[in-house]
Backbone as CSV, one residue per row, in Angstrom:
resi,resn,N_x,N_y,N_z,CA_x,CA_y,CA_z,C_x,C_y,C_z
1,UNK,-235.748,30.728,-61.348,-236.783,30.766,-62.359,-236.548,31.870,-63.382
2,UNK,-235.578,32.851,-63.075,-235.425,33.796,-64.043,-234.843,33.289,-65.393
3,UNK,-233.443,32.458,-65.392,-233.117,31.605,-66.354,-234.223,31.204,-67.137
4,UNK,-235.514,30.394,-66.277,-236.357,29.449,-66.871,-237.382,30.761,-68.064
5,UNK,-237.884,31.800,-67.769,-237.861,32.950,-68.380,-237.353,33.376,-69.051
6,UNK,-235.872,33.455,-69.116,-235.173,34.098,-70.165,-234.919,32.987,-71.317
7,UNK,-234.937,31.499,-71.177,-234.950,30.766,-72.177,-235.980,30.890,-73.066
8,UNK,-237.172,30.437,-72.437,-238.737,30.463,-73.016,-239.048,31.876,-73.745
9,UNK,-238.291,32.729,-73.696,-238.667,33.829,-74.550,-237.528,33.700,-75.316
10,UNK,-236.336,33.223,-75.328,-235.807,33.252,-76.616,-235.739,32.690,-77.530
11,UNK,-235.832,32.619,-78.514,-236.203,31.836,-79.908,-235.118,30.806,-80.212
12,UNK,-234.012,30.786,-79.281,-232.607,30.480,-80.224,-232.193,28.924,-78.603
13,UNK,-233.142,29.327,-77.805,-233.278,28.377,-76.955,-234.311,27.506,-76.775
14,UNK,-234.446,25.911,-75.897,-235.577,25.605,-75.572,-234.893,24.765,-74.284
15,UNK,-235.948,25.000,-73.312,-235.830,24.451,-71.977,-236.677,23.296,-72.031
16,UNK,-235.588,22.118,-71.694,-235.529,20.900,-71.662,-236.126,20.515,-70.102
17,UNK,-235.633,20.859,-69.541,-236.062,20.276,-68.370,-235.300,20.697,-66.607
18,UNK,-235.576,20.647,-65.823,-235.028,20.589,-64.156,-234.626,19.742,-63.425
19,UNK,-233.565,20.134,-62.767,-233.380,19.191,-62.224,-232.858,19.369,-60.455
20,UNK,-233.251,19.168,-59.277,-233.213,19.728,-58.349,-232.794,18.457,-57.384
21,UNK,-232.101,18.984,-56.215,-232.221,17.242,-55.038,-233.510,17.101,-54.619
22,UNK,-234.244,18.293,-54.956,-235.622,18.025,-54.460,-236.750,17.625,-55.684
23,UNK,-236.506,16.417,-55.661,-237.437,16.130,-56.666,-238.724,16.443,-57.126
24,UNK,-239.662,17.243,-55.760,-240.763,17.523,-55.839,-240.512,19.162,-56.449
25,UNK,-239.524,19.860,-56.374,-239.501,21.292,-56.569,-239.093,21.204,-57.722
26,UNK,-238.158,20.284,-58.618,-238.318,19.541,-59.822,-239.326,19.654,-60.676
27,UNK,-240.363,18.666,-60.006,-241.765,18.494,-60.896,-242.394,20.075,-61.305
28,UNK,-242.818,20.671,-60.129,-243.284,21.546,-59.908,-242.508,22.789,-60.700
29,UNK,-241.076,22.858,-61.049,-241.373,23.394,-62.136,-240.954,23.231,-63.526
30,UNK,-240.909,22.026,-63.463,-240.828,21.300,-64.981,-242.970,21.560,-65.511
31,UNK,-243.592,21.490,-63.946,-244.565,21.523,-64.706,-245.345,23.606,-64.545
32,UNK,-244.794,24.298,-64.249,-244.591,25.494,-64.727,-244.332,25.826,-65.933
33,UNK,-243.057,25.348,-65.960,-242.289,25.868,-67.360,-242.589,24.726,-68.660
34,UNK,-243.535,23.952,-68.545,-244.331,23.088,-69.429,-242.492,22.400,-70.820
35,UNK,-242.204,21.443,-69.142,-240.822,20.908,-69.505,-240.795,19.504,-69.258
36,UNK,-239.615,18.604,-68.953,-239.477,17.790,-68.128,-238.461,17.814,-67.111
37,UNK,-238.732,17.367,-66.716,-237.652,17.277,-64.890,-236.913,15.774,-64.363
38,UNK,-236.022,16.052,-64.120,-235.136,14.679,-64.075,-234.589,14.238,-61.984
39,UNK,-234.668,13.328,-62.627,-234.838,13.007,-60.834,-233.294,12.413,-60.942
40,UNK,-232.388,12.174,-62.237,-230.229,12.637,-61.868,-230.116,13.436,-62.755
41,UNK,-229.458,14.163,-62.633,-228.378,14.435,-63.850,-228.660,14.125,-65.289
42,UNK,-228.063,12.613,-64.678,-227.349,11.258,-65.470,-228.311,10.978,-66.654
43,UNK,-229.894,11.536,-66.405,-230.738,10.766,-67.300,-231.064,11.912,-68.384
44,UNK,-230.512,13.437,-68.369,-230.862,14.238,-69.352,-230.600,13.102,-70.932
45,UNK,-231.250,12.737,-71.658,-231.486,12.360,-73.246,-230.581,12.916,-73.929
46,UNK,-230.999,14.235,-74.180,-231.078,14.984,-74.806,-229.784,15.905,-75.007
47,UNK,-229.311,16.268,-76.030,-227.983,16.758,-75.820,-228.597,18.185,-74.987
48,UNK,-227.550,18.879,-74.381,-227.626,19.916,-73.285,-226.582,20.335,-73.862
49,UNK,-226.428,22.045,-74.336,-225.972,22.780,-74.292,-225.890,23.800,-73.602
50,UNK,-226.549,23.864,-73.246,-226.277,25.083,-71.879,-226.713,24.800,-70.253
51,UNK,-225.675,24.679,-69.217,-226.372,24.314,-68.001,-226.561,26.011,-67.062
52,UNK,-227.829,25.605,-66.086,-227.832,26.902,-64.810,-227.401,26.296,-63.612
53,UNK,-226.727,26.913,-63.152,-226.163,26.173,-61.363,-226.810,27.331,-60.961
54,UNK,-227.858,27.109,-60.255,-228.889,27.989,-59.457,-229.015,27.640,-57.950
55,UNK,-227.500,26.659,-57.698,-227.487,26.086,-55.882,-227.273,27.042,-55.205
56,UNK,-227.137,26.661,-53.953,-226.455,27.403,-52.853,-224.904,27.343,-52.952
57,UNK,-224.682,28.217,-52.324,-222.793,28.801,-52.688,-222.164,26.984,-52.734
58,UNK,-222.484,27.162,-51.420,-221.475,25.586,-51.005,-221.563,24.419,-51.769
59,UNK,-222.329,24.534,-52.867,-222.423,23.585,-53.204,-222.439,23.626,-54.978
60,UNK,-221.834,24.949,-55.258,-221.167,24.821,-56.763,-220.533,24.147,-57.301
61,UNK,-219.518,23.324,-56.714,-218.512,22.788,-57.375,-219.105,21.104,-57.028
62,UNK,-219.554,20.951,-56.619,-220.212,19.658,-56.060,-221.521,19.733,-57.494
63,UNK,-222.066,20.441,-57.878,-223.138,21.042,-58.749,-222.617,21.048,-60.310
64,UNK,-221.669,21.819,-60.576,-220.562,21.983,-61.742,-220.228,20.491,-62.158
65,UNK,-219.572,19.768,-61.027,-218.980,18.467,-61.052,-220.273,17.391,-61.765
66,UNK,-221.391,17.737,-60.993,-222.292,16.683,-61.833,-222.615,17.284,-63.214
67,UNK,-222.509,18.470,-63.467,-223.121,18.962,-64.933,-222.157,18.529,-65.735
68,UNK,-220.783,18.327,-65.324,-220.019,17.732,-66.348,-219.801,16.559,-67.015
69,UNK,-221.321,15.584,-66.605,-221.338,14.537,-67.277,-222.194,15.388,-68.321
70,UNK,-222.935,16.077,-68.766,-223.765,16.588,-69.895,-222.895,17.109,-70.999
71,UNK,-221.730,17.082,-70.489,-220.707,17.982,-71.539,-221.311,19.338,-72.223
72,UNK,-222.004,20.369,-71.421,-222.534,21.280,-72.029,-221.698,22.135,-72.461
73,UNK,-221.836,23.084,-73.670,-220.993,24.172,-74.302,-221.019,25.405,-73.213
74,UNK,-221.835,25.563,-72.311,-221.931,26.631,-71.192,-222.277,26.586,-70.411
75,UNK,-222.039,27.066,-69.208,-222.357,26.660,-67.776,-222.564,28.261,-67.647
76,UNK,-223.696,28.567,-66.848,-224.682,29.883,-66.046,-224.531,29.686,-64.533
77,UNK,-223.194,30.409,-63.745,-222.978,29.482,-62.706,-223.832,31.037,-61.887
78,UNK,-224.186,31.165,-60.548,-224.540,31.910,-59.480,-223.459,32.630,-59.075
79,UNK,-222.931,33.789,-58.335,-222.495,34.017,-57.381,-222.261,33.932,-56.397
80,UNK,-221.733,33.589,-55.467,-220.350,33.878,-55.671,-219.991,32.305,-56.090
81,UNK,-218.375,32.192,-57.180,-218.360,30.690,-58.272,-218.520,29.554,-56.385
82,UNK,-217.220,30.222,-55.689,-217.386,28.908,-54.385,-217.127,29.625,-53.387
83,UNK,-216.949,29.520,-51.978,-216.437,29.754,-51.211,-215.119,29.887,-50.827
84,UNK,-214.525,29.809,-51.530,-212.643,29.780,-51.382,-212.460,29.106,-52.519
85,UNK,-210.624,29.980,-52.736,-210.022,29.341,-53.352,-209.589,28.747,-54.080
86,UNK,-209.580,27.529,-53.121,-209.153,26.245,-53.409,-209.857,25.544,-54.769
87,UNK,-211.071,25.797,-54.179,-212.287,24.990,-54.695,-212.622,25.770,-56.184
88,UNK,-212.354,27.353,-56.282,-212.086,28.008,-57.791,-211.212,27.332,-58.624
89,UNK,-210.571,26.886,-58.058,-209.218,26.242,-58.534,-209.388,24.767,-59.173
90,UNK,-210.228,24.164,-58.047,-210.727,22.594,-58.708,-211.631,22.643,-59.759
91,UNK,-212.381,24.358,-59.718,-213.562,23.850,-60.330,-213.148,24.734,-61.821
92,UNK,-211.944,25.227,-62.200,-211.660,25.540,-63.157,-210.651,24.309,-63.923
93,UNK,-210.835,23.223,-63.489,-209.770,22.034,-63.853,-210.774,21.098,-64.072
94,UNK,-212.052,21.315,-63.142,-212.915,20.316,-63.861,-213.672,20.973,-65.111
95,UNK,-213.619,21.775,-65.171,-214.519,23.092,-66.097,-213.958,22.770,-67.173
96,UNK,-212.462,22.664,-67.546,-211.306,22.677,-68.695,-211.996,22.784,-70.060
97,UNK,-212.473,23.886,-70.915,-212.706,23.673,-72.201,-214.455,24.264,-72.119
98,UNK,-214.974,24.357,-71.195,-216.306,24.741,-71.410,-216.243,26.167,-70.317
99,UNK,-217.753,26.897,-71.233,-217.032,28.169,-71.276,-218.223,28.263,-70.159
100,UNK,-217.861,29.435,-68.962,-218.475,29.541,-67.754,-218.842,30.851,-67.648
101,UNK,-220.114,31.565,-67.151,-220.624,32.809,-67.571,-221.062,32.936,-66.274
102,UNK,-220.822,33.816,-64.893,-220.884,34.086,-63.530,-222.422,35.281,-63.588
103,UNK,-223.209,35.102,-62.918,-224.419,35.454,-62.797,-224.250,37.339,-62.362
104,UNK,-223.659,38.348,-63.677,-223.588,39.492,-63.442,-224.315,40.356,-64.928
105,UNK,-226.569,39.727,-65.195,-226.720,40.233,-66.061,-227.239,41.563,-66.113
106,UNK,-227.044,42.531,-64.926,-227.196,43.421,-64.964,-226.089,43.969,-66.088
107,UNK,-225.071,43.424,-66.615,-223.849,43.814,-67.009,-224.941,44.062,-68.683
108,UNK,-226.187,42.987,-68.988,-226.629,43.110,-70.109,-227.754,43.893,-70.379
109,UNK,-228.346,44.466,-69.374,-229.087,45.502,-69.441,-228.822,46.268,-70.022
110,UNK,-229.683,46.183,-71.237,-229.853,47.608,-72.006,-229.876,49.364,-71.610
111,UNK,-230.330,49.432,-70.865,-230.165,50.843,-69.827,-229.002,51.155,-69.227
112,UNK,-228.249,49.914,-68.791,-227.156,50.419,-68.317,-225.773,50.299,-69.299
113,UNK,-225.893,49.725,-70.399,-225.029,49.709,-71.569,-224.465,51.215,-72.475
114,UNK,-226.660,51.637,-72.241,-226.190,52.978,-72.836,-225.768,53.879,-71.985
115,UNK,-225.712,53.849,-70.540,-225.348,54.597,-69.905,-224.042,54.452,-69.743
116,UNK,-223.595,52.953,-69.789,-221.720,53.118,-69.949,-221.345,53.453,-71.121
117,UNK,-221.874,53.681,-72.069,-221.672,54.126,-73.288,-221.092,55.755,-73.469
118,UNK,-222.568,55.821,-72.803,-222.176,57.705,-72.493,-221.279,58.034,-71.629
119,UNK,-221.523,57.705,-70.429,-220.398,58.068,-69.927,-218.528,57.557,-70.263
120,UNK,-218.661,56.728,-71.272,-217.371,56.347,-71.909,-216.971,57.102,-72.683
121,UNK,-218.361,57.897,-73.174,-218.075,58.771,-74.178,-217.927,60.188,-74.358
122,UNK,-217.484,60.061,-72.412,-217.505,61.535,-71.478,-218.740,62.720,-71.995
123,UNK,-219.817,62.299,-72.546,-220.929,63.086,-72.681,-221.142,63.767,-71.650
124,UNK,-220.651,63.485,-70.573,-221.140,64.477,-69.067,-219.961,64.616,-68.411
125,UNK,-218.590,64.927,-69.767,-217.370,65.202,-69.158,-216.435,63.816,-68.703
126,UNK,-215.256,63.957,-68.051,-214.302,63.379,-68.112,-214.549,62.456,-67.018
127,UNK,-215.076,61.036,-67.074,-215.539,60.483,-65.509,-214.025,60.800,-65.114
128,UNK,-214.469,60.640,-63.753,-213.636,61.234,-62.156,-213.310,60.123,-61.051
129,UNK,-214.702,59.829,-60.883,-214.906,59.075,-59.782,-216.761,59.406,-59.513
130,UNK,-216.928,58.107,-58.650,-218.462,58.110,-58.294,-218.396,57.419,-56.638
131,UNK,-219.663,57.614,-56.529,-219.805,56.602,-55.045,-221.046,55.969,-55.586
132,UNK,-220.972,54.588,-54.887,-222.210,53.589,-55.273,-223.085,52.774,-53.942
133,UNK,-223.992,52.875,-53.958,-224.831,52.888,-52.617,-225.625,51.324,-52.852
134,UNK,-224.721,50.363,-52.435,-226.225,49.203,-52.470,-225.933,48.288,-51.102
135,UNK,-227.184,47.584,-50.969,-227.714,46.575,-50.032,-227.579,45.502,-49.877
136,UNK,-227.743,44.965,-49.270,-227.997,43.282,-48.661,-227.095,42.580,-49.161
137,UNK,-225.475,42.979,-48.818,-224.417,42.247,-48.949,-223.428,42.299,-49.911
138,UNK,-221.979,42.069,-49.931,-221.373,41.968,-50.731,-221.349,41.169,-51.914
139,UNK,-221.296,39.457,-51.266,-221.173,39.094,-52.447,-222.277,38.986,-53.293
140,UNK,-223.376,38.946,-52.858,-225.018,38.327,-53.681,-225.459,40.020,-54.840
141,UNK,-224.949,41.273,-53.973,-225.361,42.452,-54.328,-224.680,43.702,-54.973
142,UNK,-223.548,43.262,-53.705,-222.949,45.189,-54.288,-221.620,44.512,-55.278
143,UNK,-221.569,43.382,-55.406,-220.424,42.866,-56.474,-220.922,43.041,-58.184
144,UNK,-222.350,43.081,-57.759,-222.932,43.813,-59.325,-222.691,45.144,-58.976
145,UNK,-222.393,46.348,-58.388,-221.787,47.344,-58.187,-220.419,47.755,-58.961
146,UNK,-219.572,46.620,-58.666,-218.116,46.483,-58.647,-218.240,46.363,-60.166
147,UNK,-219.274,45.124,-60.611,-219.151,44.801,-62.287,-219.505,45.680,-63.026
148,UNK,-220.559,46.889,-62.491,-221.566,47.693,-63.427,-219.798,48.352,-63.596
149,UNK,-218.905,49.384,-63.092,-218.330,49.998,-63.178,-216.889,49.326,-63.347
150,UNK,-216.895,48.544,-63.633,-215.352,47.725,-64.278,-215.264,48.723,-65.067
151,UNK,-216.348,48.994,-66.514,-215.605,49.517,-67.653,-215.433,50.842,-67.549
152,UNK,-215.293,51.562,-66.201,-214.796,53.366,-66.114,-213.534,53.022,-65.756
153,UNK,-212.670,52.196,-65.583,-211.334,52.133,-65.612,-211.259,52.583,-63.357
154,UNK,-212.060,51.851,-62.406,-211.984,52.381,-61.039,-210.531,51.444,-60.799
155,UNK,-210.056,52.022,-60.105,-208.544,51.922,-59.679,-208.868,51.340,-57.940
156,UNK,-209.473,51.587,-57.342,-209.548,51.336,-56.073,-210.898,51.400,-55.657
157,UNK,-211.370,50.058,-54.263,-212.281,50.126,-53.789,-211.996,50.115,-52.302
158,UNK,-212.539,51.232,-51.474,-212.438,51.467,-50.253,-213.590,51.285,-49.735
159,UNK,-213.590,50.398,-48.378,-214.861,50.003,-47.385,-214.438,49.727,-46.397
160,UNK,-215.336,50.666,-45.470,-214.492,50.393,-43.783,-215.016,49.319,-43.133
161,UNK,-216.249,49.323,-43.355,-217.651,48.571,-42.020,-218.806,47.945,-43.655
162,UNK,-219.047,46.801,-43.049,-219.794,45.919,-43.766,-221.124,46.559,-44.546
163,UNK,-221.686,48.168,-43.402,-222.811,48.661,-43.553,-221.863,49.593,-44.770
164,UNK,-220.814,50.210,-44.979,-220.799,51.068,-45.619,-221.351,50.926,-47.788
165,UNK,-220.559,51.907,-48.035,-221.085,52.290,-49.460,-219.879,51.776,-50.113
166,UNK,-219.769,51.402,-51.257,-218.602,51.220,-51.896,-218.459,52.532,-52.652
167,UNK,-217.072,52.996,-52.803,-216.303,54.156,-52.764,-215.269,53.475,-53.730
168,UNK,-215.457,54.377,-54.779,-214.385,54.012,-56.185,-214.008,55.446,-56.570
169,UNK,-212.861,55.658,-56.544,-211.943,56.494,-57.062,-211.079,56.015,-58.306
């Protein structure tokens, strides 16, 4: 529902409609988000430019695969893209030409932009290294960890035990 939020407030979007295997969770919030809701795919009208894959892991590329009858200009896929591989692999061959945006918008937070800013801009000196402390899993959580700090140039991530901290030098 956050997607369904971030459309409805932007001016440059409009949310068309839902579409779920559960047709009733469908309705319910096609009739939230004062939309329509589609019981395939197949029957969106309307041209679609932008899709959300808001499934469960296992079932991205199975998910991706049906959005590609809409021919949308962008796909808003979840984390993590699949479970292996393989299946990154299929689903960048079915993808071919449309552009795919992986669910890391902490990366667009304003607060933390200016804070990579500054610290890019060694305002508090020459970054070094940091340690980063988060919860409830790798891939759903601390991989926005990994993304917040792509742009300090971290060279290595060390983790012993599933409970630990991620450690970037």
């Amino acid at each position: 529902m956050t997607y369904a939020h971030a459309y409805t407030k932007h001016e440059g979007f409009k949310l068309v409609g839902f579409y779920d295997i559960s047709i009733g969770a469908s309705k319910l919030a096609a009739q939230k988000w004062n939309c329509d809701y589609f019981e395939n795919i197949s029957v969106a009208e309307e041209r679609i430019d932008v899709v959300s894959i808001c499934t469960p892991d296992s079932s991205h590329l199975e998910s991706l695969t049906q959005a590609m009858i809409l021919k949308p200009k962008l796909i808003f896929l979840e984390k993590p893209i699949t479970n292996n591989m393989s299946e990154i692999i299929q689903l960048l061959k079915i993808a071919e030409g449309i552009s795919i945006a992986i669910n890391y918008s902490r990366r667009y937070v304003s607060e933390f932009q200016n804070l990579s800013q500054r610290i890019s801009g060694e305002e508090f000196g020459k970054f070094i290294g940091g340690v980063g402390y988060y919860g409830k899993g790798f891939i759903h959580n601390r991989s926005h960890m990994i993304d917040l700090l792509r742009p300090f140039g971290w060279k290595r991530w060390i983790c012993g035990k599933s409970s630990c901290c991620g450690r970037f030098l």
